[in-house]
C-alpha positions as CSV (number, residue, x, y, z in Angstrom):
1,X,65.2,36.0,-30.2
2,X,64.7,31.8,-31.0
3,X,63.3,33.3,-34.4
4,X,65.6,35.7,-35.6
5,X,68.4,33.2,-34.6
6,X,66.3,30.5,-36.5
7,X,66.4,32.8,-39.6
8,X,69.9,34.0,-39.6
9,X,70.7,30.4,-39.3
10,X,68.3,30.2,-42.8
11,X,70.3,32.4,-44.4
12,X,73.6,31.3,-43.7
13,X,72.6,27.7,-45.1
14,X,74.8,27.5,-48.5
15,X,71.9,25.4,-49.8
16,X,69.5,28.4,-49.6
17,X,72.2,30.8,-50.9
18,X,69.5,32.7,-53.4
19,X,65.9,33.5,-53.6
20,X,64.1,31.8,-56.0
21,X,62.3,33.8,-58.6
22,X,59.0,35.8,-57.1
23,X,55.8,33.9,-58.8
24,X,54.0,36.4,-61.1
25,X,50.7,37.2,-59.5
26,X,49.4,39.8,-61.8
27,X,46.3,37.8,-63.0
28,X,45.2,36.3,-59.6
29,X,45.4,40.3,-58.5
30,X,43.7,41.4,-61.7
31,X,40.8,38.9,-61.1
32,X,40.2,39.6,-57.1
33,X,40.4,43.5,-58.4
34,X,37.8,43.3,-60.3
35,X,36.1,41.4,-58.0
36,X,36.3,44.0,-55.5
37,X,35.4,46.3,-57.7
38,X,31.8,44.8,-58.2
39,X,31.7,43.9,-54.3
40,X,27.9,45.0,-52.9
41,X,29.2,46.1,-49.5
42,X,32.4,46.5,-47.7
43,X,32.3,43.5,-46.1
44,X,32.1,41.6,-49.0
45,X,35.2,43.8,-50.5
46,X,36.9,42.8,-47.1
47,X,36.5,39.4,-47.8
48,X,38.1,39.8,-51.5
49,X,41.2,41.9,-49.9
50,X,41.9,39.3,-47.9
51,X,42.0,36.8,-50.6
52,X,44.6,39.4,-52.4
53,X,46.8,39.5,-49.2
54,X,46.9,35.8,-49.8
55,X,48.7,36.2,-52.6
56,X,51.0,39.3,-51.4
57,X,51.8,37.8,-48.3
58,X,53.1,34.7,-50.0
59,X,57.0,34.4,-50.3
60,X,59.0,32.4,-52.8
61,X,60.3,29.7,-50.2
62,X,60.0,28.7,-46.8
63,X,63.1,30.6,-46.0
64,X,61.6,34.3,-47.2
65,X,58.1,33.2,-45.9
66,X,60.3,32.4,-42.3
67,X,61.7,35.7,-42.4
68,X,58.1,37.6,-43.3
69,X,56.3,35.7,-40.8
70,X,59.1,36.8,-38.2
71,X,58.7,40.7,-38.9
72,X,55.1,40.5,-39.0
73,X,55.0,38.9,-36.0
74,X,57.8,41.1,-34.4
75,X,56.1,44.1,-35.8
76,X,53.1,42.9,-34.0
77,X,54.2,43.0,-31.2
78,X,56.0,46.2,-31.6
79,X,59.1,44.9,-31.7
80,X,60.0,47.5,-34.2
81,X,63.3,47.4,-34.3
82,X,63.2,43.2,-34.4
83,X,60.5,43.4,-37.0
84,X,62.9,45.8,-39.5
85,X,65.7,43.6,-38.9
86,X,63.7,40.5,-40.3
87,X,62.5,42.7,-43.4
88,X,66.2,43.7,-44.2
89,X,67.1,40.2,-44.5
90,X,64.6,39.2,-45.7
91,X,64.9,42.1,-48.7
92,X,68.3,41.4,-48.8
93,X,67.8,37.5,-49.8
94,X,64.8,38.7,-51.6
95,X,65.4,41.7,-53.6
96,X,62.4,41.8,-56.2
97,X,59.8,40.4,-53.3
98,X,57.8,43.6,-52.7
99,X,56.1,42.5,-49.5
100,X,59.3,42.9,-47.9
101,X,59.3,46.2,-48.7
102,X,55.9,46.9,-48.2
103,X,56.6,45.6,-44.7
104,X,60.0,47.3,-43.9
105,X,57.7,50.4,-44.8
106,X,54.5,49.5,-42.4
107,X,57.2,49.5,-39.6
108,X,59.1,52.3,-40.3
109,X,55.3,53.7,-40.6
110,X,54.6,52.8,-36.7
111,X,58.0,54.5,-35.6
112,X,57.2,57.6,-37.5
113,X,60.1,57.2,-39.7
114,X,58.0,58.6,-42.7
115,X,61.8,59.5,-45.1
116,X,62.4,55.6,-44.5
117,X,58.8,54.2,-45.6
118,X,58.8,56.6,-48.6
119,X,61.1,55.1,-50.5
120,X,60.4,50.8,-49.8
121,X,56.6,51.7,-50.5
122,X,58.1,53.4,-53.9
123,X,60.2,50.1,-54.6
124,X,57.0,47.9,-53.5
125,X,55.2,49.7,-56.5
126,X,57.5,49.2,-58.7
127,X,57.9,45.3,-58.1
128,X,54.2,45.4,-57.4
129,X,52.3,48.2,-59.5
130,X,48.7,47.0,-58.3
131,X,49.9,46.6,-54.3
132,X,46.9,48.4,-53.2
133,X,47.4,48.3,-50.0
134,X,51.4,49.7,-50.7
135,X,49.8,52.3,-52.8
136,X,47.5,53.2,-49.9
137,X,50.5,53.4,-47.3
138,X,52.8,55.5,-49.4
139,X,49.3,58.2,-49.5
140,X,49.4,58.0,-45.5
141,X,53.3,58.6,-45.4
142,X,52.9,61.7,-47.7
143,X,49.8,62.7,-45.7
144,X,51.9,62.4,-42.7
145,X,54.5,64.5,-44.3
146,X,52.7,67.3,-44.3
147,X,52.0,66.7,-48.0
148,X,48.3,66.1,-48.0
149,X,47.7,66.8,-51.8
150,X,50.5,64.1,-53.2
151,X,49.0,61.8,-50.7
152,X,45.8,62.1,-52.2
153,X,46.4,61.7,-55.1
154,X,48.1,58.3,-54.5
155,X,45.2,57.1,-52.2
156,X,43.4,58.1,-54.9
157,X,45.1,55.3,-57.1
158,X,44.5,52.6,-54.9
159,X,40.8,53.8,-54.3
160,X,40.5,53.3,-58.6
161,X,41.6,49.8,-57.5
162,X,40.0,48.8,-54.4
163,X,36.5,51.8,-53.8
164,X,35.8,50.4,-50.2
165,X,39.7,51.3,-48.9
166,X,39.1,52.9,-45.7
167,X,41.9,54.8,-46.4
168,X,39.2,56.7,-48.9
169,X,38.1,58.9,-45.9
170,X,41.7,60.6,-46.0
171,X,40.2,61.8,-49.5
172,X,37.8,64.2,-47.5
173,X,41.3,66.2,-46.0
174,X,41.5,69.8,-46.9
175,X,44.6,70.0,-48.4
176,X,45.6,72.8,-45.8
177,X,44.6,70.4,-43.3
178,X,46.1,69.7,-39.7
179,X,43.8,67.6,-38.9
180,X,44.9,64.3,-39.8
C-alpha cells in the first residue's frame, strides 16, 4: 500500500500536473530490430530484446516511471487488481505512453480478462506501431479468444520483427485448434 499511496501522492502534486511529452524511440527500436533480425541464436536475440525493453520500459519522468515500476511490481506479485490500478493512473497522467497500456493489457492478460487486454494492446500499437512484444500479446489474447487465425496473423507481425519470439510456436496452431 506505501507505494500506491506514494504515487497517488505523485499525482496530486500541482508541480507534476502533466506528463511530459513521450521521447520518440522509433530509431533506437529500428536499430536493435535489425539487430535482432541478424542475431545467430536466440540467446543472442534475447540479449537485443532486452536492450529494446530498455527503451519501452522507460517513462517520461520519475513520476510515470514511479507508477510503472509500481504495477510491474504489483503485477508481479499478483496483485492484479493493485497492479491495474497503478497502470490506470499511470495512463491517465500519461495518455500517449504505450507501455502503460501494454501493461494494463499483460494484467488483464493474467486475470483472463481477454475483452479488457484487446483493446490497450490495440492503443499500445497505435502509440507504438513496432511494440513487438504488444503486437505479440494482442496475438495471444485473440488466440485465447478462440480466434486462433487473427491471432496468427498478428504474431505473425511481430515474428517479421523479432524471428526468435517464442511466441512463434503459437504459429504451428491448427486454426481449429483446442489445444492452446
Amino acid at each position: 500500500m506505501v507505494r500506491l499511496s506514494l504515487a497517488a501522492l505523485l499525482l496530486c502534486s500541482p508541480a507534476l500536473a502533466e506528463c511530459p511529452p513521450v521521447p520518440d524511440i522509433g530509431t533506437d527500436i529500428d536499430g536493435l530490430i535489425a539487430m535482432v533480425q541478424d542475431a545467430p541464436n536466440e540467446g543472442a536475440a534475447r540479449v537485443i530484446s532486452g536492450r529494446m525493453w530498455e527503451f519501452w520500459a522507460k517513462a517520461p519522468d520519475a513520476r510515470a516511471q514511479s507508477l510503472l515500476d509500481d504495477g510491474m511490481a504489483r503485477r508481479s506479485s499478483f496483485d492484479l487488481a493493485g497492479a491495474i490500478a497503478a497502470f490506470d493512473l499511470l495512463i491517465e497522467y500519461c495518455p500517449d505512453y504505450a507501455e502503460g497500456y501494454n501493461q494494463r493489457a499483460f494484467a488483464n492478460f493474467i486475470r483472463e480478462d481477454f475483452a479488457a487486454a484487446l483493446p490497450d494492446l490495440d492503443r499500445a500499437i497505435e502509440l507504438q506501431p513496432r511494440h513487438i512484444p504488444a503486437m505479440a500479446g494482442k496475438g495471444l489474447t485473440l488466440i485465447q479468444m478462440g480466434r486462433i487465425r487473427d491471432g496468427q496473423v498478428e504474431i505473425r507481425r511481430a515474428v517479421a520483427l523479432n524471428p526468435w519470439l517464442s511466441e512463434r510456436f503459437y504459429l504451428t496452431l491448427e486454426p481449429e485448434s483446442t489445444d492452446l
